[in-house]
C-alpha positions, 0 to 999 in steps of 0.5 A: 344754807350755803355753809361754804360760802364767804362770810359764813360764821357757824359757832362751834362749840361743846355741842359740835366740836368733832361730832361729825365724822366724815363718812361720805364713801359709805352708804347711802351716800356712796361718793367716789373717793376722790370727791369725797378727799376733794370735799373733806379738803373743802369741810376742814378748811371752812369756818365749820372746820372744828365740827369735822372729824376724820374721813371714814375709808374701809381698809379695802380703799386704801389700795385706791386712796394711795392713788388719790393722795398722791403727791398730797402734801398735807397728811389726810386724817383717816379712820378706817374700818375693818368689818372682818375684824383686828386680823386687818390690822397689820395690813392697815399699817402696811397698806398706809406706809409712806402715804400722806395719811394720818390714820387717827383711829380704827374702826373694827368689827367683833368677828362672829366667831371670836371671843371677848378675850381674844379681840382684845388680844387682837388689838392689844397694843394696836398703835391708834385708839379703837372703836370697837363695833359692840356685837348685838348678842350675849357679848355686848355687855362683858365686851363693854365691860372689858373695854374699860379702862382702856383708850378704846371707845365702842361703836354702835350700829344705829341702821342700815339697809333694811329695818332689822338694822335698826336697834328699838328705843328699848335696845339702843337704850341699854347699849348706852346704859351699859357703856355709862356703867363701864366708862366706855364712851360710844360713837354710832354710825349708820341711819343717823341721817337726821337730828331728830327721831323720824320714820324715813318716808321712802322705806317707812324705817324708824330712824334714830336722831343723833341728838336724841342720842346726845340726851340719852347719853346725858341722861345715863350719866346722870343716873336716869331711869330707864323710861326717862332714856327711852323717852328721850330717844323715843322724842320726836318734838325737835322744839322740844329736843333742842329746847333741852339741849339748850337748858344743859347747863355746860359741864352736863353738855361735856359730860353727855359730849365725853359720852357720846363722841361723834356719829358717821354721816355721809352729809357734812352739811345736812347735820348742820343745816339741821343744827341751824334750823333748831337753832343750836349753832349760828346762822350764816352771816 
């Protein structure tokens, strides 16, 4: 599908408005800065443009992206991502000072060693929202539970590098069960490569899809049993999955939406070529 070129028209609608955040400098993808600001230019002035979220950039990039936004006119929206935690974030700020960026939220990882109460000490008052990176131990439910009622979102690691990475249908299950419970929406990141549930078939990985999360989110908020989201994220029929997608009637499509906000991918078009396939957005023209 050549989604760039003229003539091309993609409906975008409650399913895809601001799903895709753009994570192209991160693995596997790993495309060079300047490429992928080149390219974000290219998504964000397309017919598809509403689809795309911020480009994703760690906090050590900034130093970089000074050089490649140089002279740029148009503010560059950004999300950027502090794996060692909110100590980074004074050094965000400095480091994006003067440049034509504008940093839309932060992305920050819970610190082994630090305490609910302290993060959010740590990012209390922090200017942008926060996604907070939910730690996979005892913390991740009074974490969730402490986020709510903020402007702060959770984010969850869906993959990786090698299989441990990869939280089982039971786990990811319970992680969206418990930001239902708090109100707290989620976006995920990482190993979301395609829209269906799928086993990668060069490292025999089993991999999440992006719209079995969207079901599963929907699902928790409507009060399903467990089985019920862990079937859905179990799916493997793509038929089936958009099929259900299709049969949400809109304000349950908003709701699963508001749950589920957006995920990393280092591919703008692969997702959408996926969504065409299925048959959930338009095809070019």
């Amino acid at each position: 599908m050549d989604l760039g070129r003229t003539g091309t028209a993609v409906v975008t609608d409650a399913l895809t408005r601001g799903l895709l955040d753009d994570a192209a400098v991160f693995p596997p993808g790993l495309a060079p800065l300047p490429d992928a600001v080149a390219a974000h230019d290219r998504h964000t002035a397309s017919p598809y443009a509403a689809m795309v979220g911020p480009l994703v950039v760690a906090a050590s990039g900034l130093a970089e992206l000074a050089e490649v936004v140089a002279g740029r006119e148009a503010p560059l929206p950004l999300t950027v991502t502090l794996p060692a935690g909110p100590s980074g974030i004074a050094d965000v700020r400095k480091a994006a000072d003067g440049l034509p960026v504008s940093i839309e939220s932060l992305e920050i990882a819970v610190p082994q060693e630090m305490g609910v109460a302290d993060f959010l000490s740590a990012v209390d008052g922090c200017p942008v929202p926060v996604a907070v990176e939910i730690p996979r131990d005892e913390r991740r439910v009074p974490l969730l539970r402490a986020l709510s009622g903020t402007p702060h979102k959770a984010k969850f690691r869906t993959g990786g590098t090698s299989a441990e990475y990869y939280p089982d249908e039971a786990e990811l299950a319970a992680a969206i069960r418990a930001t239902g419970e708090a109100g707290v929406p989620f976006k995920a990141t990482a190993g979301l490569h395609h829209a269906i549930r799928n086993t990668d078939p060069h490292t025999g990985f089993e991999q999440h899809g992006f719209l079995n999360l969207l079901l599963a989110a929907e699902a928790v908020d409507r009060g399903a049993e467990d089985e019920e989201v862990v079937a859905l994220l179990a799916e493997r029929d793509g038929a089936a999955v958009a099929g259900r997608i299709r049969a949400l009637a809109p304000e349950r499509l908003a709701a699963a939406r508001a749950e589920f906000t957006s995920f990393g991918t280092c591919s703008i078009t692969d997702p959408l070529t996926e969504l065409t396939d299925l048959g959930l957005i338009g095809a070019p023209a």
